[in-house]
C-alpha positions, 0 to 999 in steps of 0.5 A: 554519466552511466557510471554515476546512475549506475552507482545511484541504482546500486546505492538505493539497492541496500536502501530499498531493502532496509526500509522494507525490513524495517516496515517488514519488522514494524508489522510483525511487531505490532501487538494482537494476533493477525489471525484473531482479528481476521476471524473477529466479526468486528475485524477488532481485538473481540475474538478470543482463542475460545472462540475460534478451534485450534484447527482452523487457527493452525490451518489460517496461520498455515496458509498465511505463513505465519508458521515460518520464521521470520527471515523466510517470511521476510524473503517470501514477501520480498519475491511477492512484491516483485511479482506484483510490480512486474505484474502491474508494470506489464499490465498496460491496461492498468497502468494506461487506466490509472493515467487516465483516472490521474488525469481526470483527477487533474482536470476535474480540480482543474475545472474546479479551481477555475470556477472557483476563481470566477465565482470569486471574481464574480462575487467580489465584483458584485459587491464593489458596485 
């Protein structure tokens, strides 16, 4: 039994970093420039390279790494994700806080769908008399 999860743990390894190139890629590939639209006023396509100086232009792409190449930005994010799933994984506050708010969702729609069912009952029993 532990060879089988083991083999499974090691076989969703190369699947896990094939969908993450393959988003990675999508998003890098998709057209506009990601510092334009961050400086937009309208967060669209409006800014032009006029409006914007070549110096905060280079000092934003700096600071978002999108001056490296593309196979050390991929590595980049990869290390980011994992720090952040650890960190939200240690967390306990987060993640008992995330329970808890699935589990007022629950109940919530839970109340609901039974008050629905009796305002159901109730006006089909009305109508029947």
């Amino acid at each position: 039994m532990i060879a089988y999860v083991l083999r499974r743990f090691l076989a969703a390894v190369p699947v896990l970093l094939g969908v993450s190139l393959v988003v990675f890629s999508m998003l890098h590939f998709l057209p506009g420039d990601p510092v334009l639209l961050m400086m937009s006023e309208t967060g669209g396509s409006g800014a032009k390279m006029a409006d914007v100086s070549q110096e905060t232009y280079e000092r934003i792409r700096h600071e978002l790494g999108l001056d490296r190449p593309l196979p050390v930005q991929f590595v980049i994010e990869l290390v980011e994700i994992n720090r952040r799933a650890r960190t939200d994984f240690e967390t306990a506050d987060t993640v008992d806080a995330a329970f808890a708010f699935v589990s007022d969702v629950r109940i919530a729609l839970f109340v609901e769908a039974n008050d629905v069912e009796r305002a159901c009952r109730f006006a089909g029993s009305t109508t029947d008399t």
